[in-house]
C-alpha positions in Angstrom: 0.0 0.0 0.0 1.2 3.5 -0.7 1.9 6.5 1.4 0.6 9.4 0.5 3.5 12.3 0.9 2.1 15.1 2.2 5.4 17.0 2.4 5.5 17.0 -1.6 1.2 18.5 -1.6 1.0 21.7 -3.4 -1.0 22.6 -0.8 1.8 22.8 2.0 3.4 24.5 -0.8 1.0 27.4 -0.9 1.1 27.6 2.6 4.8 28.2 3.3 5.8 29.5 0.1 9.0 31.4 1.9 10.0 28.0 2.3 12.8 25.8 0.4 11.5 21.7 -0.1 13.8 20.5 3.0 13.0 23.3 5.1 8.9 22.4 4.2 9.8 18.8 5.1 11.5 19.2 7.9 8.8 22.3 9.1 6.3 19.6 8.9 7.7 16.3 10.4 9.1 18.3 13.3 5.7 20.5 13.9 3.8 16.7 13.7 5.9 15.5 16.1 8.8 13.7 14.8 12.0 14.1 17.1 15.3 15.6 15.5 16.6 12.6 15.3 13.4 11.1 13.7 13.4 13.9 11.3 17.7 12.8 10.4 16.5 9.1 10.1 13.6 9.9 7.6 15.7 12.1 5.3 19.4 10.2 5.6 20.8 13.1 7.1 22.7 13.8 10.8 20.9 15.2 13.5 23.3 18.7 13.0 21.8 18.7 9.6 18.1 18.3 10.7 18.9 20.7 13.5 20.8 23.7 11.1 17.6 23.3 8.5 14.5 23.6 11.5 17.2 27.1 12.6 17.0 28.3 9.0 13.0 28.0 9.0 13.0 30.0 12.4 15.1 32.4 10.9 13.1 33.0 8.2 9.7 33.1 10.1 11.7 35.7 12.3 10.2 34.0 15.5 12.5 33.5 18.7 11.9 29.0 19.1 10.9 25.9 18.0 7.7 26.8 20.0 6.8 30.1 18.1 7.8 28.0 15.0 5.1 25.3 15.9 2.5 28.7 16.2 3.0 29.7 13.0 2.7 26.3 11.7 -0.8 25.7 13.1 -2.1 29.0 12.2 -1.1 29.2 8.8 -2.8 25.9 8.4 -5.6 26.7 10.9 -6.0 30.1 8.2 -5.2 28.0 5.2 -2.0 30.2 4.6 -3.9 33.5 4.9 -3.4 35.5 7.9 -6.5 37.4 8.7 -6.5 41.0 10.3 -9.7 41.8 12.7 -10.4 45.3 12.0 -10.3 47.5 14.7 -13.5 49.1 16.0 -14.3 52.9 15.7 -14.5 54.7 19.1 
């Protein structure tokens, strides 16, 4: 039986479009819950590797951890990619 790869979904790629293909990958195993080192078993790469490419996404989402990383990851795909503004009411 076949597994679907959801890292390769155009979908994911509309979504984090500031993204490079390894950065989306590893943005969504680790924000799914796969470990570092799970993360350097299912791409052949070392830990270190795994570790510099999940920096380079916080980085580029300018947030300060791997927590903030994990909020922007659930409300971009709570959102659908959009990020939505209330507008603020007139006094």
């Amino acid at each position: 039986m076949a597994i679907m790869n959801i890292t390769d979904s155009i979908y994911f790629r509309n979504i984090f479009p500031e993204l490079t293909d390894i950065q989306r990958e590893t943005l969504i195993l680790f924000c799914t819950g796969f470990s570092l080192k799970d993360i350097s078993l299912y791409r052949s790469v070392s830990v270190q590797s795994a570790t510099k490419t999940l920096s380079e996404c916080i980085r580029r989402y300018d947030v300060p951890s791997r927590e903030a990383l994990r909020n922007v990851f659930l409300i971009r795909l709570l959102v659908g990619g959009r990020v939505y503004l209330m507008p603020l009411a007139n006094d």
